[in-house]
C-alpha positions as CSV (number, residue, x, y, z in Angstrom):
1,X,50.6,18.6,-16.9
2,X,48.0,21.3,-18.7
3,X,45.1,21.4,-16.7
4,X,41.2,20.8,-17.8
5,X,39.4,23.4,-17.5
6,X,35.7,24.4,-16.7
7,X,33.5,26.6,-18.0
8,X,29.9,27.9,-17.0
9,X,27.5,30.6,-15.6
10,X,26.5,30.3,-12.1
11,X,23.6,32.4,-10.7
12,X,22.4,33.1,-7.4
13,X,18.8,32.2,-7.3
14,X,18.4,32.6,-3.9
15,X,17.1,35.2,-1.3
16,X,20.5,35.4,0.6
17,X,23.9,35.8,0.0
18,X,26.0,32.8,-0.8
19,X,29.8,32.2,-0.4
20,X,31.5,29.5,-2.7
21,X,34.5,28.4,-1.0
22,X,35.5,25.6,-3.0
23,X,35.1,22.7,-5.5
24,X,35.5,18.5,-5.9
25,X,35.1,16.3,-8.4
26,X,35.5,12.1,-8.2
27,X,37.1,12.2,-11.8
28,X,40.1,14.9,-10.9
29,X,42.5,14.5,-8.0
30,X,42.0,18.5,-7.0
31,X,40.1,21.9,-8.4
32,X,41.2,25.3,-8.4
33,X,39.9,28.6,-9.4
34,X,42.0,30.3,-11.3
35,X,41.9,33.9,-12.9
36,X,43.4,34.8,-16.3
37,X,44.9,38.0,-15.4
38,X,43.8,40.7,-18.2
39,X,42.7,38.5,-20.6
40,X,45.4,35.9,-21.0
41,X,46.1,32.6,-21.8
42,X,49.4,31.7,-20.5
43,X,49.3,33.5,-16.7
44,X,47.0,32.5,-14.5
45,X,46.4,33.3,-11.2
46,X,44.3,31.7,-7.8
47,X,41.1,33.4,-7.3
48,X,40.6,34.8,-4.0
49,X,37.8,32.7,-2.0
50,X,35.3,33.2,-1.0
51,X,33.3,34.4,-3.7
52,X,30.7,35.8,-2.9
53,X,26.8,36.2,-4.5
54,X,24.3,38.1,-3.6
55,X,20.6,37.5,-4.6
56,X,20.4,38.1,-8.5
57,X,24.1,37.7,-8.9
58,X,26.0,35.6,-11.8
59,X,29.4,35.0,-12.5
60,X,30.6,33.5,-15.5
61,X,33.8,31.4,-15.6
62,X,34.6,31.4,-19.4
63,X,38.1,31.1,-21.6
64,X,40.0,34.8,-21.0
65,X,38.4,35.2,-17.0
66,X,37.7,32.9,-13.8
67,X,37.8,29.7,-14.7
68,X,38.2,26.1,-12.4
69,X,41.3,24.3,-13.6
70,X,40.9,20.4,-12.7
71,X,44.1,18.5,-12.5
72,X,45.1,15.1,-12.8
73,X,42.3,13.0,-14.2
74,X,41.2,9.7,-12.6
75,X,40.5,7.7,-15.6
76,X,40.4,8.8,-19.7
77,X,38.7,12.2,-20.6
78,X,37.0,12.2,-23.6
79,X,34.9,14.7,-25.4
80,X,31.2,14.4,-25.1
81,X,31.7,13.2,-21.6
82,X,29.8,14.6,-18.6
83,X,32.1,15.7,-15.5
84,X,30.3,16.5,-12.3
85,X,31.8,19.1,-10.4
86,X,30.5,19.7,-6.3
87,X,30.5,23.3,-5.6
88,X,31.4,23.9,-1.9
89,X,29.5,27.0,0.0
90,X,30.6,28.4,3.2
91,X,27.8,26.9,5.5
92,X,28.7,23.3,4.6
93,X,26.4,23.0,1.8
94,X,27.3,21.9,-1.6
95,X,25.6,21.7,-5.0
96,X,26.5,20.5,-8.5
97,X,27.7,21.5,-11.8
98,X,27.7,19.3,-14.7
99,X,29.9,20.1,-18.0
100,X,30.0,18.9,-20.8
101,X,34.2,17.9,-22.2
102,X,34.8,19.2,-25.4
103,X,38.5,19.4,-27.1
104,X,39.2,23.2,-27.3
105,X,40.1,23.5,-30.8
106,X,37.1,21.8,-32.0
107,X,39.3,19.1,-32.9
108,X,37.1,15.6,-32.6
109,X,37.6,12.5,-30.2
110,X,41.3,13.6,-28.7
111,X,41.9,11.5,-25.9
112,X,43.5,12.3,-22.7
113,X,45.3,9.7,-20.3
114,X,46.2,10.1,-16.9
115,X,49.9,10.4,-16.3
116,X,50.8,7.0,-15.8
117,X,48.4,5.1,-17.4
118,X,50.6,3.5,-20.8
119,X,50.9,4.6,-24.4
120,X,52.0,7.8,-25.9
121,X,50.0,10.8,-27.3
């Protein structure tokens, strides 16, 4: 099965350094981050945790670099829709991220189903 995948800018707002160890989400059964090793689109690679932020720092996990890729949806996944991700730091706090689904081609209302839920696509 492809993936979903998630895409946004995370900043450290903070006066201290912050470690992001991992991710959740109620609508996917697991999260990864992933790389896209120079650029591609294809090969993709785990991203070492922790990842670390000092004060003032930003990462961006866009199409071509990091990434999270969210596997096996709980339910339909539909554009428009709003999937909460909990970011997981190193001293037991955790935060959230909320994005927005959108089909990747610009393509509109392309629905996907879990693996065993009935129908075709």
């Amino acid at each position: 099965m492809i993936p979903s995948l998630a895409y946004f800018r995370l900043e450290n707002r903070g006066v201290e350094t912050v470690s992001l160890t991992g991710a959740r989400s109620d609508r996917y059964a697991r999260v990864e981050f992933h790389a896209a090793p120079d650029g591609g689109v294809f090969m993709m690679e785990d991203l070492d945790l922790p990842l670390r932020l000092a004060p003032g720092d930003a990462i961006v996990f866009a199409p071509g670099g990091p990434h999270l890729a969210l596997f096996t949806p709980s339910g339909w996944v539909n554009p428009d829709d709003v999937v909460t991700i909990q970011l997981q730091l190193d001293d037991g706090r955790s935060f959230a991220v909320e994005c927005v689904v959108s089909d990747m081609l610009g393509r509109p209302a392309m629905q996907r189903r879990p693996p065993d839920s009935p129908g075709t696509d």
